[in-house]
C-alpha positions as a Markdown table, in Angstrom:
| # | Residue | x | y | z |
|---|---|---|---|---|
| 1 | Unk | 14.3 | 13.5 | 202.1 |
| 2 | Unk | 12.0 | 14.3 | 199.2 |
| 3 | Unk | 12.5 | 16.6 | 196.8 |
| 4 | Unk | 11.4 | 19.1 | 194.7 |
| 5 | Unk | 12.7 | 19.8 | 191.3 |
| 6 | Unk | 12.0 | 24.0 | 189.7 |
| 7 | Unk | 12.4 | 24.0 | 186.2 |
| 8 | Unk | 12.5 | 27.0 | 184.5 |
| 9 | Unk | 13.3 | 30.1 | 181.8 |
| 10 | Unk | 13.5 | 33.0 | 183.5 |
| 11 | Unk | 13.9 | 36.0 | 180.5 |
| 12 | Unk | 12.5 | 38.7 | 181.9 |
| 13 | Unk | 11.7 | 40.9 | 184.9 |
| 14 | Unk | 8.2 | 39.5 | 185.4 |
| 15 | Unk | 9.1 | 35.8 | 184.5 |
| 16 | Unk | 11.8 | 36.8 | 187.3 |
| 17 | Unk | 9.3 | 38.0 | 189.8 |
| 18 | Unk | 7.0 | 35.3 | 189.5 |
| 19 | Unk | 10.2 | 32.7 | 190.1 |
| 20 | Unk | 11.3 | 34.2 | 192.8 |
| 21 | Unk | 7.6 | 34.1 | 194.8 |
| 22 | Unk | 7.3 | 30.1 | 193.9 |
| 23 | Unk | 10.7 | 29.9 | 195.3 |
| 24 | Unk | 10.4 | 31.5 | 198.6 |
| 25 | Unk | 6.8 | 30.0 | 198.9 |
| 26 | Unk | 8.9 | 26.3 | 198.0 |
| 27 | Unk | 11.0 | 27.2 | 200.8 |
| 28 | Unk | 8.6 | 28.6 | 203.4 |
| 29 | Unk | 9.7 | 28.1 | 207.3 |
| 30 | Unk | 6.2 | 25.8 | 207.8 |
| 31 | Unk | 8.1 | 23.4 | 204.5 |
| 32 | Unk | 10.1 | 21.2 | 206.3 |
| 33 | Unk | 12.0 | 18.4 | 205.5 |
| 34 | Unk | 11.9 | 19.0 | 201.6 |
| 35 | Unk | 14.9 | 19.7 | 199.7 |
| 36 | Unk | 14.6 | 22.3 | 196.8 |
| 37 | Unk | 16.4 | 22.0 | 193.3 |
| 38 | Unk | 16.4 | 24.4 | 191.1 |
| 39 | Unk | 17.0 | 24.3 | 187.7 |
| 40 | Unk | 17.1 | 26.6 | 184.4 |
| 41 | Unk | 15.4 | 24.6 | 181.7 |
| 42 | Unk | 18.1 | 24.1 | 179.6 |
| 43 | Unk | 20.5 | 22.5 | 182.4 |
| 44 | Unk | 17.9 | 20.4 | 183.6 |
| 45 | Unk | 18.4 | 16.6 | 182.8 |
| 46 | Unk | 17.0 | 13.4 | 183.3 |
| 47 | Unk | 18.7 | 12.4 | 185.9 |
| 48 | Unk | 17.3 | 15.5 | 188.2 |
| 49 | Unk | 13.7 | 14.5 | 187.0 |
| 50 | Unk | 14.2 | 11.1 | 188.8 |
| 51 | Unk | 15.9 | 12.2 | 191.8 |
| 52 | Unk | 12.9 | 14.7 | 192.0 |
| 53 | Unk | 9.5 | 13.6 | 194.1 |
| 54 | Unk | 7.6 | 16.5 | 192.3 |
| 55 | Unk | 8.0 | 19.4 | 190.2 |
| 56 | Unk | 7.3 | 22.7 | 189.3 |
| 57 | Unk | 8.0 | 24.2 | 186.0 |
| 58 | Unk | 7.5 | 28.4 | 184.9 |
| 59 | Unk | 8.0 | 29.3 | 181.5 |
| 60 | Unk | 6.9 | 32.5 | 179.5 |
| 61 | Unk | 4.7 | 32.1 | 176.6 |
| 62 | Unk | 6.7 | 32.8 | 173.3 |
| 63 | Unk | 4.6 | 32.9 | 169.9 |
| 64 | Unk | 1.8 | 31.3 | 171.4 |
| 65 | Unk | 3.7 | 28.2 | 172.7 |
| 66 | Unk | 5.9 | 27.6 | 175.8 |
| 67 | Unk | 9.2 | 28.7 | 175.5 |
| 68 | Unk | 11.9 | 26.5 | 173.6 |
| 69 | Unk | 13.9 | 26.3 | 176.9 |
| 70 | Unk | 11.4 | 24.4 | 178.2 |
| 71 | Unk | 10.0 | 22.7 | 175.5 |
| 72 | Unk | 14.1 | 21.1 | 175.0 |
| 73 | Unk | 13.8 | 20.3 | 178.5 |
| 74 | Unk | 10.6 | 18.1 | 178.2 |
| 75 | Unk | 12.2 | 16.7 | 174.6 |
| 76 | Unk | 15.4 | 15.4 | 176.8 |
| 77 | Unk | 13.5 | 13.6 | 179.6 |
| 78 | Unk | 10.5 | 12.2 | 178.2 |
| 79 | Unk | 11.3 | 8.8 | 177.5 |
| 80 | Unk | 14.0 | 8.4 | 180.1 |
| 81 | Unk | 11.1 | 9.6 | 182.1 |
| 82 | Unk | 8.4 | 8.2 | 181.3 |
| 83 | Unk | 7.9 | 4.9 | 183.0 |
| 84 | Unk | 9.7 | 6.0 | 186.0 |
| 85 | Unk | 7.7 | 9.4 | 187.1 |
| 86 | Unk | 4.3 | 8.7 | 186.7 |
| 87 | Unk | 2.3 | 9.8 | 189.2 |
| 88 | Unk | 4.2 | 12.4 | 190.6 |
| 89 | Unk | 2.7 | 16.1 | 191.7 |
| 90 | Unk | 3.4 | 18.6 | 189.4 |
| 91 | Unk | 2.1 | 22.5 | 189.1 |
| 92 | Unk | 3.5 | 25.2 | 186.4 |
| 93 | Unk | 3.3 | 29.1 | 185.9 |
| 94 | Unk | 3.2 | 30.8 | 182.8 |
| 95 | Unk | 3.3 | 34.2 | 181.9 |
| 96 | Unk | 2.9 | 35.9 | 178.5 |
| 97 | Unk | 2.2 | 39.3 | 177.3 |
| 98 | Unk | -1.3 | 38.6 | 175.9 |
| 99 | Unk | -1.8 | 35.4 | 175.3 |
| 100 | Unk | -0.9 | 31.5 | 177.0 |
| 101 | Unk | -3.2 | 29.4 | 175.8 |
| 102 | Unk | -1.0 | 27.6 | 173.4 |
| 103 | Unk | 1.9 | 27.4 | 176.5 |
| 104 | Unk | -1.1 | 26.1 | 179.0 |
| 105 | Unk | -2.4 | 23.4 | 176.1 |
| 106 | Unk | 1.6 | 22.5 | 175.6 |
| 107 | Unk | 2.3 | 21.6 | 178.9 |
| 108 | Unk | -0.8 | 19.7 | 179.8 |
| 109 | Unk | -0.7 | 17.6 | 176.9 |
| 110 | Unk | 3.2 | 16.7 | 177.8 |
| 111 | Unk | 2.7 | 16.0 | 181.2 |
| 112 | Unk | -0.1 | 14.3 | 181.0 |
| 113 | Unk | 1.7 | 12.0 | 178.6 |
| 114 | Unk | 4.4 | 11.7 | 181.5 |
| 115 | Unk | 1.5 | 10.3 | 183.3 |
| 116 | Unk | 2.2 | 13.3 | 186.3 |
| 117 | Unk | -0.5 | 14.5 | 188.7 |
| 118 | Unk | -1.7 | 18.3 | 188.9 |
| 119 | Unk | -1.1 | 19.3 | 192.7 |
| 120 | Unk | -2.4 | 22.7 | 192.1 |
| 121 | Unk | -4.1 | 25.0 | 189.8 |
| 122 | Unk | -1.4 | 26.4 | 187.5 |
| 123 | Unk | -1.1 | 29.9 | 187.5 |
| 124 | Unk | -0.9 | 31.9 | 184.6 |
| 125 | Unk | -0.3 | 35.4 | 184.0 |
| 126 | Unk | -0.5 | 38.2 | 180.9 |
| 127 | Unk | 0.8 | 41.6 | 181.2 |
| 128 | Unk | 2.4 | 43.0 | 184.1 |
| 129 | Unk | 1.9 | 40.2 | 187.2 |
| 130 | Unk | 0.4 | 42.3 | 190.4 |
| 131 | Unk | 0.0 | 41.2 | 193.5 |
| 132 | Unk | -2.5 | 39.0 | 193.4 |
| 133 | Unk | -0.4 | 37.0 | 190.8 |
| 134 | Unk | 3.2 | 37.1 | 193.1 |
| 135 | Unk | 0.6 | 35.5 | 195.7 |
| 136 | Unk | -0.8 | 33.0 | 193.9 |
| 137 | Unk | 2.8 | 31.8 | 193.1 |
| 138 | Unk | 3.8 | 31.6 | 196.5 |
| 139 | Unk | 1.2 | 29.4 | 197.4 |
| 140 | Unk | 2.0 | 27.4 | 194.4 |
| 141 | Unk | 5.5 | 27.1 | 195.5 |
| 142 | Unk | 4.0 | 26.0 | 199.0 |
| 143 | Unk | 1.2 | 24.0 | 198.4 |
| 144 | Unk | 3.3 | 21.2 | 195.9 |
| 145 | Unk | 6.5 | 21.5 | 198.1 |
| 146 | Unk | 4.0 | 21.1 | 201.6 |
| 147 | Unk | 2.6 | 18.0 | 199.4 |
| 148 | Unk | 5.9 | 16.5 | 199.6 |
| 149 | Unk | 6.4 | 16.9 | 203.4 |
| 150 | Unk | 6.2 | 13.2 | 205.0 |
């Protein structure tokens, strides 16, 4: 059975609301056959980034960068990582109080070292996330997660 791995640092209420929407998109009914891991970015390890098929990481933006959480969690599995995971779908969420640019430009540049493949636009977020924003990351949640169905 495939799976997908969720990494991420969850701080605050609208970090929390975003998770939660990627999750129960991840886990929609119509997603079958896909297991779903999920993972706060400081207990995730290697070893669940090569059980994983695909992933999906969500992280706040902290002084212009992603957070620390995630950026240790990208630290501990690079190398083990690297050769093993290219290839592999991957879509993110960020959400920052004014600014994510530097969090956006973080994560593409690691994970295009890890050689993984974008599977949907990431979704990114200032301020308070509305609606629209909850939505988008249910469908991000479903789109990578349907990706994996066989």
């Amino acid at each position: 059975m495939p799976t997908l791995l969720i990494v991420h640092h969850t701080p605050s209420p609208n970090c929390q609301a975003m998770f939660e929407a990627l999750v129960t998109g991840a886990t929609a009914p119509e997603i079958e056959g896909v297991r779903v891991v999920r993972r706060a970015a400081l207990a995730a390890t290697a070893s669940d980034v090569l059980a994983a098929d695909g992933y999906l990481l969500g992280t706040p933006a902290n002084l212009g960068y992603m957070s620390g959480a995630l950026k240790h969690f990208f630290d501990q599995v690079y190398y083990p990582c690297l050769d093993e995971t290219r290839g592999r779908p991957f879509g993110y969420y960020v959400h920052g109080g004014n600014d994510v640019t530097g969090a956006v430009r973080g994560i593409e540049a690691i994970t295009t070292g890890l050689g993984w493949r974008r599977a949907a636009e990431a979704v990114t977020v200032t301020g308070e996330p509305g609606k629209a924003d909850v939505e988008a990351c249910w469908e991000l949640g479903a789109t990578v997660a349907a990706g994996l169905m066989g």
